[in-house]
Biopython code that builds the backbone (N, CA, C, O; Angstrom):
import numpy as np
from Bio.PDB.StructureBuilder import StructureBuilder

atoms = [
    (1, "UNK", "N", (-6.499, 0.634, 33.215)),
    (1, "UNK", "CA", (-6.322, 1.907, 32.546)),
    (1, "UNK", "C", (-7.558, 2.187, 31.714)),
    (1, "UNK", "O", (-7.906, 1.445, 30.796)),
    (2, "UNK", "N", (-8.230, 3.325, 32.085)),
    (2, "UNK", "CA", (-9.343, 3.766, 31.315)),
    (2, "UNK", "C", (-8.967, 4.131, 29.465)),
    (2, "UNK", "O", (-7.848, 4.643, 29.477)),
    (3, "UNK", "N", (-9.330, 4.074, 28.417)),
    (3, "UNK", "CA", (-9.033, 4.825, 27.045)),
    (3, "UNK", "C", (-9.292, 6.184, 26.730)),
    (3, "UNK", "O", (-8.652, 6.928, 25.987)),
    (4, "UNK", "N", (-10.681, 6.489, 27.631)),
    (4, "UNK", "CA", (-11.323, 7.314, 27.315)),
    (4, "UNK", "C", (-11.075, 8.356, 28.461)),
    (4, "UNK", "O", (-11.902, 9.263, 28.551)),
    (5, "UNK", "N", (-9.800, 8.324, 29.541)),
    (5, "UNK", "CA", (-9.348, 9.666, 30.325)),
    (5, "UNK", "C", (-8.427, 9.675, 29.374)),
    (5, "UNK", "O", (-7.845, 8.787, 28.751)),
    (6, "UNK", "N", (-8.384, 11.166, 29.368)),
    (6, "UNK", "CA", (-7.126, 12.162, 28.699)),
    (6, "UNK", "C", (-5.278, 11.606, 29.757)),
    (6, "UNK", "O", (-5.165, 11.760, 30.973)),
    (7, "UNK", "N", (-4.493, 11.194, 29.124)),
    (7, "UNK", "CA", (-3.538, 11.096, 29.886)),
    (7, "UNK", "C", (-3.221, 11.893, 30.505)),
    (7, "UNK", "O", (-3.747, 12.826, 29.897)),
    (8, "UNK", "N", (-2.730, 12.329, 31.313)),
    (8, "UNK", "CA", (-1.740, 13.353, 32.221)),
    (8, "UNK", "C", (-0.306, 12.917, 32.738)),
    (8, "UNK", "O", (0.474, 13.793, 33.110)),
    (9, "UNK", "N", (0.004, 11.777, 32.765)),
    (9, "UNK", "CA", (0.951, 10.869, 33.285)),
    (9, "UNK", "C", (2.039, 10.928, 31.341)),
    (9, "UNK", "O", (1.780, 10.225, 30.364)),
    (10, "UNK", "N", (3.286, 12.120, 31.465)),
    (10, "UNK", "CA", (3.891, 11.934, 30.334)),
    (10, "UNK", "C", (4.700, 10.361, 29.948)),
    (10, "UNK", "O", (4.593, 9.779, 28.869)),
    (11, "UNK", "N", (5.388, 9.960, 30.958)),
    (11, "UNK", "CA", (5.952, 8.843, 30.812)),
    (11, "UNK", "C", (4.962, 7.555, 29.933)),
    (11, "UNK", "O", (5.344, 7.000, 28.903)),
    (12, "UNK", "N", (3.818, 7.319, 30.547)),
    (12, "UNK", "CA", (2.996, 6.818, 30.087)),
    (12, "UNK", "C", (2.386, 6.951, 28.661)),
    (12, "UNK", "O", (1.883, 6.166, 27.857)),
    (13, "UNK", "N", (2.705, 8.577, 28.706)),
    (13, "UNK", "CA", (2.292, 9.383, 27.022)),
    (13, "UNK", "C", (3.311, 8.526, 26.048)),
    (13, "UNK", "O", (3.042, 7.736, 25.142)),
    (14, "UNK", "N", (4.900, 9.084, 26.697)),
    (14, "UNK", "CA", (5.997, 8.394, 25.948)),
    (14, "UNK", "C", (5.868, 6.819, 25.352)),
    (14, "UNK", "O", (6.299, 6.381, 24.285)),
    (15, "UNK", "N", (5.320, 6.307, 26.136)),
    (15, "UNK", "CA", (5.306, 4.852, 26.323)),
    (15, "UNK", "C", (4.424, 4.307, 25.058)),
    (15, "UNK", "O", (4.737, 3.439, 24.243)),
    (16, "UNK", "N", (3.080, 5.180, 25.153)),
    (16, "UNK", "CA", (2.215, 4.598, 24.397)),
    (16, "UNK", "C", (2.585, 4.825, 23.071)),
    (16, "UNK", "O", (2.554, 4.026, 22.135)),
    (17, "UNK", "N", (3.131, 6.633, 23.087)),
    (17, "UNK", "CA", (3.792, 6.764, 21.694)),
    (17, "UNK", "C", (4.768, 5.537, 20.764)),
    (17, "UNK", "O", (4.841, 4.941, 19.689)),
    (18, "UNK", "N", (5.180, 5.649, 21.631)),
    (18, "UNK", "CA", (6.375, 4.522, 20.870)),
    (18, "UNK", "C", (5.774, 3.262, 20.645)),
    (18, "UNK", "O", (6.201, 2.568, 19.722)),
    (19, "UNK", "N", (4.753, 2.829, 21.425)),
    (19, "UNK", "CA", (3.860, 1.110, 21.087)),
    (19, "UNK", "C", (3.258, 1.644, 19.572)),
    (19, "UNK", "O", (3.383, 0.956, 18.559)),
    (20, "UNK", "N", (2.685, 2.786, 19.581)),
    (20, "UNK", "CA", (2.356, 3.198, 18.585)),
    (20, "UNK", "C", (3.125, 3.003, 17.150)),
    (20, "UNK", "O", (2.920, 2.291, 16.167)),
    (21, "UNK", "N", (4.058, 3.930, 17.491)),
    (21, "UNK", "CA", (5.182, 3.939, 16.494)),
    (21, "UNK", "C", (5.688, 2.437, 15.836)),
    (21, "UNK", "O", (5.958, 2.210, 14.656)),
    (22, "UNK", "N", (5.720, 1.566, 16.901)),
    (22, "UNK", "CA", (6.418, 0.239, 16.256)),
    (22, "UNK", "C", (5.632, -0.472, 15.863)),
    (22, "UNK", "O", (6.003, -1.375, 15.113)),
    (23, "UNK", "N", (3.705, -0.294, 16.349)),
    (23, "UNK", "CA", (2.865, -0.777, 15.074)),
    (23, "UNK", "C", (3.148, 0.006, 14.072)),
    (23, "UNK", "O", (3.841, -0.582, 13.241)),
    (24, "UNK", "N", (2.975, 0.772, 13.878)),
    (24, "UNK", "CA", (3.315, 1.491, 12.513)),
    (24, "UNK", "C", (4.223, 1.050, 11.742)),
    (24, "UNK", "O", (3.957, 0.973, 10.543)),
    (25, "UNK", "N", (5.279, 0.725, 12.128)),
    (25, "UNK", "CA", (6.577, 0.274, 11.406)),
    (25, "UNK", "C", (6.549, -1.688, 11.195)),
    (25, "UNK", "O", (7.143, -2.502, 10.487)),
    (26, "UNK", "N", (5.770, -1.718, 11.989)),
    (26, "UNK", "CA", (5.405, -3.002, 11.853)),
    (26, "UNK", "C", (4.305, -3.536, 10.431)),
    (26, "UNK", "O", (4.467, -4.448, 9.621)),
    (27, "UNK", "N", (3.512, -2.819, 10.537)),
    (27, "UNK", "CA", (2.620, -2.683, 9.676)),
    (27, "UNK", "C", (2.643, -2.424, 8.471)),
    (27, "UNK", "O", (2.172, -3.210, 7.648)),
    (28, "UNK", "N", (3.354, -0.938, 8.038)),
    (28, "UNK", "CA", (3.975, -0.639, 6.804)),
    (28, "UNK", "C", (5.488, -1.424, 6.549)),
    (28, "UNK", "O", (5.804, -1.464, 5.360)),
    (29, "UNK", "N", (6.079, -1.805, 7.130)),
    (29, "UNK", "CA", (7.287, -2.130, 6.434)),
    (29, "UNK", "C", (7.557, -3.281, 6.783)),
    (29, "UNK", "O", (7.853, -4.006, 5.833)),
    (30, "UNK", "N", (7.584, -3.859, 7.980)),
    (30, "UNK", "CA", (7.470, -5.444, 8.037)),
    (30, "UNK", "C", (7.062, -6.303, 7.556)),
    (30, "UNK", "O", (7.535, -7.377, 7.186)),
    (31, "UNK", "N", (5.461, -5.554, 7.516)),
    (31, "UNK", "CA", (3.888, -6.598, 6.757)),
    (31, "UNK", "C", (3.319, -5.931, 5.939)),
    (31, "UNK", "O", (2.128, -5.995, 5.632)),
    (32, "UNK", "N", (4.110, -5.257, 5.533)),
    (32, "UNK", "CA", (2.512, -4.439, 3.690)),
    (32, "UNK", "C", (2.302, -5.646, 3.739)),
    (32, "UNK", "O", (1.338, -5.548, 4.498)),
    (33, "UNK", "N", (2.421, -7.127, 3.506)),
    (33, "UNK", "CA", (2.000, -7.850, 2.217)),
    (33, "UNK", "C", (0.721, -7.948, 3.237)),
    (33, "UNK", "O", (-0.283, -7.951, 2.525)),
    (34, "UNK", "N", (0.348, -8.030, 4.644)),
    (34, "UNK", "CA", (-1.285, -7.781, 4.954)),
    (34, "UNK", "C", (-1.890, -7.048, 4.357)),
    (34, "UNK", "O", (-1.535, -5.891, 4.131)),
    (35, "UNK", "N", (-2.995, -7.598, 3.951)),
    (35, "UNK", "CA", (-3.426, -6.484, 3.247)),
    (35, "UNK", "C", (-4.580, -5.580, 4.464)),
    (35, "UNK", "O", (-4.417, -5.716, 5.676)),
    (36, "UNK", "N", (-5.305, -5.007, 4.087)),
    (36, "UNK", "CA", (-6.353, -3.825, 4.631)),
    (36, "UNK", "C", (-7.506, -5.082, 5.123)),
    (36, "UNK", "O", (-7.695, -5.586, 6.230)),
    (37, "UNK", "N", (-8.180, -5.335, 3.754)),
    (37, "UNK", "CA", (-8.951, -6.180, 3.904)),
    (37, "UNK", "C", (-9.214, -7.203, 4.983)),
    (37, "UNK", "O", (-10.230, -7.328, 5.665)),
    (38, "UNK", "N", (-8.076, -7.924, 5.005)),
    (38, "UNK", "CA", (-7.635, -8.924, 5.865)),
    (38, "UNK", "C", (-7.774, -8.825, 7.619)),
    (38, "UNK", "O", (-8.302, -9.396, 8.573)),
    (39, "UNK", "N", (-6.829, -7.579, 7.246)),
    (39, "UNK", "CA", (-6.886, -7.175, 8.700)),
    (39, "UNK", "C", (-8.479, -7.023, 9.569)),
    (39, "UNK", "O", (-8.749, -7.316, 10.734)),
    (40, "UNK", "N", (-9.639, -6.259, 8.120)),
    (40, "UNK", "CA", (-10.453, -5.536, 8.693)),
    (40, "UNK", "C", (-11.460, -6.972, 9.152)),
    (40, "UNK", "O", (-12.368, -6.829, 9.972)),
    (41, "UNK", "N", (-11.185, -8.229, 8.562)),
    (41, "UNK", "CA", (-11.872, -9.036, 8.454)),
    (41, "UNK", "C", (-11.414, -10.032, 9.915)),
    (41, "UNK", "O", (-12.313, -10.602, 10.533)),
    (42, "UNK", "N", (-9.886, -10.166, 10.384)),
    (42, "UNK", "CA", (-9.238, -10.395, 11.621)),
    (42, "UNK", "C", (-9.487, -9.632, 12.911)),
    (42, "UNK", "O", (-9.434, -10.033, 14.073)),
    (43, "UNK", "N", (-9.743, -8.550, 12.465)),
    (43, "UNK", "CA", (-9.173, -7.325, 13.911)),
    (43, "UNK", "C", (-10.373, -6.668, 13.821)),
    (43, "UNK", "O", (-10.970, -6.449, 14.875)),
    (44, "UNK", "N", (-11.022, -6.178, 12.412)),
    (44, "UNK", "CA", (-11.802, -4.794, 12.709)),
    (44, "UNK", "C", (-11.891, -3.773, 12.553)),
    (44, "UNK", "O", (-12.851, -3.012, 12.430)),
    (45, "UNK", "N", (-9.803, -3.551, 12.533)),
    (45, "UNK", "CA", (-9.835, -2.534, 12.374)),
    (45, "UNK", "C", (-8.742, -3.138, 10.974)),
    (45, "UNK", "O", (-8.566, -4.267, 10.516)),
    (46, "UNK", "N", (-7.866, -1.076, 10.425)),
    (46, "UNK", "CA", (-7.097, -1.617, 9.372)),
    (46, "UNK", "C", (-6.259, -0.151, 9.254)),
    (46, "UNK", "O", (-6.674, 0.811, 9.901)),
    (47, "UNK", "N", (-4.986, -0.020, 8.344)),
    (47, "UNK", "CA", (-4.319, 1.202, 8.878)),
    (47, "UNK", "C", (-5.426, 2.341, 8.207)),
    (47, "UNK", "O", (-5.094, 3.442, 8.647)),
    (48, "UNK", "N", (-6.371, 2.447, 7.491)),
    (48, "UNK", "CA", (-7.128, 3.426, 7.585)),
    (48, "UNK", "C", (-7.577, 3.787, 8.211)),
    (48, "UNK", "O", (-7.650, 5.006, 8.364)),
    (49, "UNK", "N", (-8.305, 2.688, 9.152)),
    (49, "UNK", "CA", (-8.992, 3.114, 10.484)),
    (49, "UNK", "C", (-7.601, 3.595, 11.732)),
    (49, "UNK", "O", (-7.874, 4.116, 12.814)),
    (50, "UNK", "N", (-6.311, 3.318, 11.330)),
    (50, "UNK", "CA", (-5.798, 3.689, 12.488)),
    (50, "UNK", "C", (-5.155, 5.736, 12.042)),
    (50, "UNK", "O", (-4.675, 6.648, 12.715)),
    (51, "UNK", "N", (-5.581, 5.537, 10.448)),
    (51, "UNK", "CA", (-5.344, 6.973, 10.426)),
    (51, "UNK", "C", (-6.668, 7.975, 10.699)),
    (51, "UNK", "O", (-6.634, 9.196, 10.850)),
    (52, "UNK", "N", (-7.854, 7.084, 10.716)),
    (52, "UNK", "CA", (-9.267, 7.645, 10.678)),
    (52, "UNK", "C", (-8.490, 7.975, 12.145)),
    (52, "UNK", "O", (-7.976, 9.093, 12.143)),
    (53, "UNK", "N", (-8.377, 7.492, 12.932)),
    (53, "UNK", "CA", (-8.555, 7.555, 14.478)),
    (53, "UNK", "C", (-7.265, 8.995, 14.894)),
    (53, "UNK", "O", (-7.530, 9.903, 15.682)),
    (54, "UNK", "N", (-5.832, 8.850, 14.090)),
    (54, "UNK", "CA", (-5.078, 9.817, 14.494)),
    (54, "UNK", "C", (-5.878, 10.873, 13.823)),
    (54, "UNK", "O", (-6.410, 11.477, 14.754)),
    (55, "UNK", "N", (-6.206, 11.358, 12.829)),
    (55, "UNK", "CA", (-7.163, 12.627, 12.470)),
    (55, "UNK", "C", (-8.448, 12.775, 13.556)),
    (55, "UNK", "O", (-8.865, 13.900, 13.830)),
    (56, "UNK", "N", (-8.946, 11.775, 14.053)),
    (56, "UNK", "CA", (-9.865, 12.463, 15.233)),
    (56, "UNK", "C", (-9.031, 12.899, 16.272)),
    (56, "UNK", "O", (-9.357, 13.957, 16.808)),
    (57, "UNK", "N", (-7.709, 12.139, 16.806)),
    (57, "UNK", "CA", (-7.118, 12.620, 17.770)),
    (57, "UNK", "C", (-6.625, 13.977, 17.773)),
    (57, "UNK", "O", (-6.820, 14.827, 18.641)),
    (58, "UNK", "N", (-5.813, 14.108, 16.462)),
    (58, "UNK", "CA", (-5.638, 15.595, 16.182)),
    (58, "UNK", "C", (-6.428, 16.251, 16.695)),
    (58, "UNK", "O", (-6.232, 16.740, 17.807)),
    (59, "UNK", "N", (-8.065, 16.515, 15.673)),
    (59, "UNK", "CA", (-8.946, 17.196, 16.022)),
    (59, "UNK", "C", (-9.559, 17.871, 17.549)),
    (59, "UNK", "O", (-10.127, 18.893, 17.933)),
    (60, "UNK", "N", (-8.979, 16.440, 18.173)),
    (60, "UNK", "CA", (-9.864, 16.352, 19.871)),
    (60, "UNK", "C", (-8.594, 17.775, 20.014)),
    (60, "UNK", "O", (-9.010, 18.801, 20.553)),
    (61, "UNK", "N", (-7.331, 17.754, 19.593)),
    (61, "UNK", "CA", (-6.795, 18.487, 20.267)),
    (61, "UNK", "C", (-6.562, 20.244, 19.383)),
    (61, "UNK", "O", (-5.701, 21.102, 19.581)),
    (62, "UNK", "N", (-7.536, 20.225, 18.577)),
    (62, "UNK", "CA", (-7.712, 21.539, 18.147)),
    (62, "UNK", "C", (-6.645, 21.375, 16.309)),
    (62, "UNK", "O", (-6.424, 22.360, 15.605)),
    (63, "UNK", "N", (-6.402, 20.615, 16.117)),
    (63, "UNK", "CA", (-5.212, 20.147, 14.919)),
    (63, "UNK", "C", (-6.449, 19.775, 13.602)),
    (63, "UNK", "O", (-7.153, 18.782, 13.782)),
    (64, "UNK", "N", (-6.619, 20.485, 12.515)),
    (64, "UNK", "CA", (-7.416, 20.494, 11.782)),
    (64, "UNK", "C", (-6.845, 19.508, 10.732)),
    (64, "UNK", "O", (-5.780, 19.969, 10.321)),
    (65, "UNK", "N", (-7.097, 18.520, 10.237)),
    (65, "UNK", "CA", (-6.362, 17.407, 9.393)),
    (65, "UNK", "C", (-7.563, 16.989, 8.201)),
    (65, "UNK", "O", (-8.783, 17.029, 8.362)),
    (66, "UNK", "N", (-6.859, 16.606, 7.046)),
    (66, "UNK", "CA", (-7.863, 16.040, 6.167)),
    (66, "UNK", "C", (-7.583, 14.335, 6.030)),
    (66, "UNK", "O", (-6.654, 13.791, 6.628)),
    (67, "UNK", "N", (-8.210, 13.852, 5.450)),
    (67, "UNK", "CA", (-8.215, 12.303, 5.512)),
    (67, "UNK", "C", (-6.988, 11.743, 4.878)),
    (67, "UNK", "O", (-6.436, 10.674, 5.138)),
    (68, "UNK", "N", (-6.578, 12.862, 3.796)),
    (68, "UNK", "CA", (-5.374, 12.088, 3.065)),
    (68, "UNK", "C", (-4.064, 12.952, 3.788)),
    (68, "UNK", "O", (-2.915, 12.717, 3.414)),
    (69, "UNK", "N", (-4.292, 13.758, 4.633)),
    (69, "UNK", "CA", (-3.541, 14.151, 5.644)),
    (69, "UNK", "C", (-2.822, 13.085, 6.317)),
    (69, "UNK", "O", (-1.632, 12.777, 6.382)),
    (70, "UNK", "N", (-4.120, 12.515, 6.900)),
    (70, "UNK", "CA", (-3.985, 11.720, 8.194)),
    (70, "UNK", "C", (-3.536, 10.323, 7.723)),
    (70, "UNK", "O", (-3.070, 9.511, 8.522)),
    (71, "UNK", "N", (-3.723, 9.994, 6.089)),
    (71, "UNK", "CA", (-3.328, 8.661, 5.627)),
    (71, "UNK", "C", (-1.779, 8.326, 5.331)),
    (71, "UNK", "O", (-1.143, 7.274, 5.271)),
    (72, "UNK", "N", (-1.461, 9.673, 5.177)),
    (72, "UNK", "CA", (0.109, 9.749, 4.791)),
    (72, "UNK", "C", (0.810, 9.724, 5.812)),
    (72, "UNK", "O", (1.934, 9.236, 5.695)),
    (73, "UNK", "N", (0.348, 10.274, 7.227)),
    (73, "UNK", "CA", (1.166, 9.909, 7.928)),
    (73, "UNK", "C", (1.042, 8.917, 8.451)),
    (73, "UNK", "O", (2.088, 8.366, 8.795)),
    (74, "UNK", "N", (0.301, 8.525, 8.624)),
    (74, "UNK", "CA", (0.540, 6.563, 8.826)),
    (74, "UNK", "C", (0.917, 5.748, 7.597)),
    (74, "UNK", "O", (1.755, 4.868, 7.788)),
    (75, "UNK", "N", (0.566, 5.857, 6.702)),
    (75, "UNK", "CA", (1.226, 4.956, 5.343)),
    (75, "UNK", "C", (2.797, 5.349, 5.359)),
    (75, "UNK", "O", (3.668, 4.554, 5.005)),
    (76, "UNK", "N", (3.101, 6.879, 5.883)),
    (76, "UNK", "CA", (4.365, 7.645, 5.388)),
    (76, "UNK", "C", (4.854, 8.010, 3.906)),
    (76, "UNK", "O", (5.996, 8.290, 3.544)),
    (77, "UNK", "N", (3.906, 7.946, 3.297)),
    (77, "UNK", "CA", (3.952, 8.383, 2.096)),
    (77, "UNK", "C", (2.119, 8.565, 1.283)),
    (77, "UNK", "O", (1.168, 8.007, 1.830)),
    (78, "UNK", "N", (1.964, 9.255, 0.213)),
    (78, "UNK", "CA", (0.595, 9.290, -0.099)),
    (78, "UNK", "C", (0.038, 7.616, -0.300)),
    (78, "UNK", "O", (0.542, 6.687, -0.930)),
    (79, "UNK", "N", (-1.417, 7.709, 0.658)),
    (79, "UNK", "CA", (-1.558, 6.575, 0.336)),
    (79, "UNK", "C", (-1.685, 5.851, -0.857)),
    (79, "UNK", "O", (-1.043, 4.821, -1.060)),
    (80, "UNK", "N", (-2.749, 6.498, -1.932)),
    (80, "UNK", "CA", (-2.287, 6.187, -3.059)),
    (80, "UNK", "C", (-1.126, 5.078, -3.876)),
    (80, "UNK", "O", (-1.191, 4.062, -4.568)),
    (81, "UNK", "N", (-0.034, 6.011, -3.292)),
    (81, "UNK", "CA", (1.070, 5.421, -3.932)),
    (81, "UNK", "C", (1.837, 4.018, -2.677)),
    (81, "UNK", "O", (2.905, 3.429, -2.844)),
    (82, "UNK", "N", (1.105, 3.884, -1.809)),
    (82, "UNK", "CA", (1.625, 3.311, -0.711)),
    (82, "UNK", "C", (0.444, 1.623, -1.472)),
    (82, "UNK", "O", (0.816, 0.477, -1.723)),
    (83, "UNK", "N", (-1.090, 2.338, -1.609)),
    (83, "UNK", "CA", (-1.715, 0.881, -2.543)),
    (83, "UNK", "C", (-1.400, 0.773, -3.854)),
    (83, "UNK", "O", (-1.951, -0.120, -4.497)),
    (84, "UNK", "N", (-0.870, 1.269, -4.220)),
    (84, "UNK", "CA", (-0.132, 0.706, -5.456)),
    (84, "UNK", "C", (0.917, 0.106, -5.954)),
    (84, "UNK", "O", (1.134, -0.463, -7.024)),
    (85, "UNK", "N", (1.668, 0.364, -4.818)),
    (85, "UNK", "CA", (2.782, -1.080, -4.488)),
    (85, "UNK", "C", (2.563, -2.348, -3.729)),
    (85, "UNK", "O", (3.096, -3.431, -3.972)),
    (86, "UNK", "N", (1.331, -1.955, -2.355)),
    (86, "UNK", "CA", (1.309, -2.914, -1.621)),
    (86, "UNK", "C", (-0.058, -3.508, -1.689)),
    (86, "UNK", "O", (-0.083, -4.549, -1.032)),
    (87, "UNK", "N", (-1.342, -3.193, -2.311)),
    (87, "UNK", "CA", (-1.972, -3.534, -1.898)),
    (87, "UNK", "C", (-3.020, -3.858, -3.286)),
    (87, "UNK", "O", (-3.549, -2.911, -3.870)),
    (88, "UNK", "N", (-3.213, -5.075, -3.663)),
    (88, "UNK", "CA", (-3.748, -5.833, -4.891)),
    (88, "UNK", "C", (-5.172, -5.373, -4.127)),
    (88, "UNK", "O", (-5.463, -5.055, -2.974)),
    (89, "UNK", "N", (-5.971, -5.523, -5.515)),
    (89, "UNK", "CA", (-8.005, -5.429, -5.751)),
    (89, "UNK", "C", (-7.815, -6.966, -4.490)),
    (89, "UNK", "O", (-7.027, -7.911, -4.456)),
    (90, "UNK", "N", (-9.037, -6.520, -3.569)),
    (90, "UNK", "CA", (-9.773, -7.554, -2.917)),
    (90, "UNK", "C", (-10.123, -9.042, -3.773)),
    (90, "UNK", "O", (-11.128, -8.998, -4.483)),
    (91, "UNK", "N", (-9.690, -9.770, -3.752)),
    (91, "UNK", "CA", (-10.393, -11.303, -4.098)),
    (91, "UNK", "C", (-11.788, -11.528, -3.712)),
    (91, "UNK", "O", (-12.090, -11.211, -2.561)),
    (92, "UNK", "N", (-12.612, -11.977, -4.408)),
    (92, "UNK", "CA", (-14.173, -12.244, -4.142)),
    (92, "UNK", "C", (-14.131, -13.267, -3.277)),
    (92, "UNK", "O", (-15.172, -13.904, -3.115)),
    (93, "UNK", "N", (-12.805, -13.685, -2.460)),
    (93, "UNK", "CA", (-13.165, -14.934, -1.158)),
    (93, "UNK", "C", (-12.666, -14.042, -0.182)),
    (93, "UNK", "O", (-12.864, -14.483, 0.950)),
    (94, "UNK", "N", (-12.054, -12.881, -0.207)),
    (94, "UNK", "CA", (-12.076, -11.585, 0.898)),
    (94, "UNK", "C", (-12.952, -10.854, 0.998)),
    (94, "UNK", "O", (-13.271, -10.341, 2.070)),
    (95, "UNK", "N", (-13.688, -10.592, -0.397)),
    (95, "UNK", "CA", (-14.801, -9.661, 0.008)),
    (95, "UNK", "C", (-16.261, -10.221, 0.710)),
    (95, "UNK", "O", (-17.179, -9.678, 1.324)),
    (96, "UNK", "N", (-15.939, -11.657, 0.254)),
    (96, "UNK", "CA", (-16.980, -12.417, 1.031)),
    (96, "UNK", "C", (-17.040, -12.429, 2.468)),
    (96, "UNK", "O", (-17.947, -12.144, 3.250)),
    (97, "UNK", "N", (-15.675, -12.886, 2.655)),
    (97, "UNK", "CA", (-15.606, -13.183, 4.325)),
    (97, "UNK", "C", (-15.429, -11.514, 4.874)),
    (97, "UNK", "O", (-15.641, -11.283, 6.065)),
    (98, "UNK", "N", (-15.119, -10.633, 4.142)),
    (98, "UNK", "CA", (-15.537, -8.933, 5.154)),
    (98, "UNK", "C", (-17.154, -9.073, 4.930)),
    (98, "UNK", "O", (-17.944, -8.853, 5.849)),
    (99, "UNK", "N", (-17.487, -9.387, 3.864)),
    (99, "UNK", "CA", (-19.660, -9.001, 4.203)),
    (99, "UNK", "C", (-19.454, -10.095, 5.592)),
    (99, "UNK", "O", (-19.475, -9.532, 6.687)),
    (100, "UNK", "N", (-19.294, -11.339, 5.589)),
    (100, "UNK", "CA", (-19.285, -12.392, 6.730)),
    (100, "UNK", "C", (-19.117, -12.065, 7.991)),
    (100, "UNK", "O", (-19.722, -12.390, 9.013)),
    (101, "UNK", "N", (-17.951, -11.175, 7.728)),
    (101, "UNK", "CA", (-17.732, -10.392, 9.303)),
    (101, "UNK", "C", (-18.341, -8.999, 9.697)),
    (101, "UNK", "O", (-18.394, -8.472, 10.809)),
    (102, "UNK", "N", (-18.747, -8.588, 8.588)),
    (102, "UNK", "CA", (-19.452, -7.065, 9.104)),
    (102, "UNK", "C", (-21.004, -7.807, 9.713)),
    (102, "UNK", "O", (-21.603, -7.158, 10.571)),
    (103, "UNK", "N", (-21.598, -9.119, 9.260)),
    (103, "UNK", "CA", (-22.632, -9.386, 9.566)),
    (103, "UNK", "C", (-22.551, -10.009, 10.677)),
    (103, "UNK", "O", (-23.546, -10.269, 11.353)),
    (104, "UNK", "N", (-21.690, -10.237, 10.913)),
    (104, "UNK", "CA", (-20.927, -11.230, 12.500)),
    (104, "UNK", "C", (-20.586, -9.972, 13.799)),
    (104, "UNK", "O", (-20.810, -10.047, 15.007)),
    (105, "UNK", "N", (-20.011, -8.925, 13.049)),
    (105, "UNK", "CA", (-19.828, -7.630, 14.421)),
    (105, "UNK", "C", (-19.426, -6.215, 13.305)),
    (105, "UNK", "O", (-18.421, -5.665, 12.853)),
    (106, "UNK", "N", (-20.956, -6.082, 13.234)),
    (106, "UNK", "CA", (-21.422, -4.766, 12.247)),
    (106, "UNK", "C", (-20.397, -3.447, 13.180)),
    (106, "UNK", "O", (-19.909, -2.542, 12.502)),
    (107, "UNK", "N", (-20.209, -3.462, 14.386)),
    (107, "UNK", "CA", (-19.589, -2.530, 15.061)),
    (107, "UNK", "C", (-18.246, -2.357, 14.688)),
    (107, "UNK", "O", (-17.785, -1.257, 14.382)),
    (108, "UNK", "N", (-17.472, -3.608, 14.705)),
    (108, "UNK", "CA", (-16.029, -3.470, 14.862)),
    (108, "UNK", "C", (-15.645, -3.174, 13.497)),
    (108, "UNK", "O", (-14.592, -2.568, 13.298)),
    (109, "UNK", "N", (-16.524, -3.605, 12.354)),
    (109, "UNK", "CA", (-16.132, -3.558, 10.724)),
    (109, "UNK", "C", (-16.923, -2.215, 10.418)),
    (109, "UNK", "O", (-17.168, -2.080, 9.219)),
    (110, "UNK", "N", (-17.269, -1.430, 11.048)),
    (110, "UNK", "CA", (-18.616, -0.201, 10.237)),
    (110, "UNK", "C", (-17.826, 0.847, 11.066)),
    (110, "UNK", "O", (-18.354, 1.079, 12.154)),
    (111, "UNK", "N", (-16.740, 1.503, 10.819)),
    (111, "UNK", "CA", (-16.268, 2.692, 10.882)),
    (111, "UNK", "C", (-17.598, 3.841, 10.758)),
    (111, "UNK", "O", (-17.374, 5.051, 10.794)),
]
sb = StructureBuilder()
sb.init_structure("model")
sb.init_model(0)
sb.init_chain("A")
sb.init_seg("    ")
for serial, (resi, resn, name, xyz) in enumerate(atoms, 1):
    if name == "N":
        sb.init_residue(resn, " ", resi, " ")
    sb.init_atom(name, np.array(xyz, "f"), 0.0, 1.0, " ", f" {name:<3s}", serial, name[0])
structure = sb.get_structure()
């Protein structure tokens, strides 16, 4: 399966939606206690980057969104108030190992 063709196949649309959806629910309510950091330092990516990415998707499809638009609906509430319950200041042995990994794959960590 290519990423970068436009689907046409709805079932498939359905499908992905919902993989979608249950990271989401996975993420915010299963695992807040991951933090951002962590993730970005594991994966690369982090739910900012997965709201950076639904605000471009919007966009691709003509849907004009702002950043704290696009954060709320993936946090499901303002993010703000979503890091202020879940998400403590970075530790200086996280912020180390994100410089560690942005210098290890500047791509996957440099939104």
């Amino acid at each position: 399966m290519n990423l970068d063709t436009p689907m046409t196949d709805p079932e498939t649309t359905h499908i992905e939606a919902a993989a979608f959806r249950r990271l989401l629910q996975h993420l915010m309510q299963e695992r807040p206690d991951v933090q951002n950091i962590d993730l970005m330092i594991l994966a690369g990516f982090c739910r900012n980057c997965l709201a950076d990415w639904y605000r471009e998707a919007a966009e691709a499809r003509g849907i004009t969104m702002t950043k704290e638009e696009a954060r709320e609906a993936i946090y499901g509430q303002p993010f703000e108030q979503w890091k202020a319950a879940h998400q403590p200041p970075a530790t200086p042995e996280q912020l180390q190992a994100f410089e560690e990994a942005q210098r290890k794959h500047p791509r996957a960590t440099g939104r």
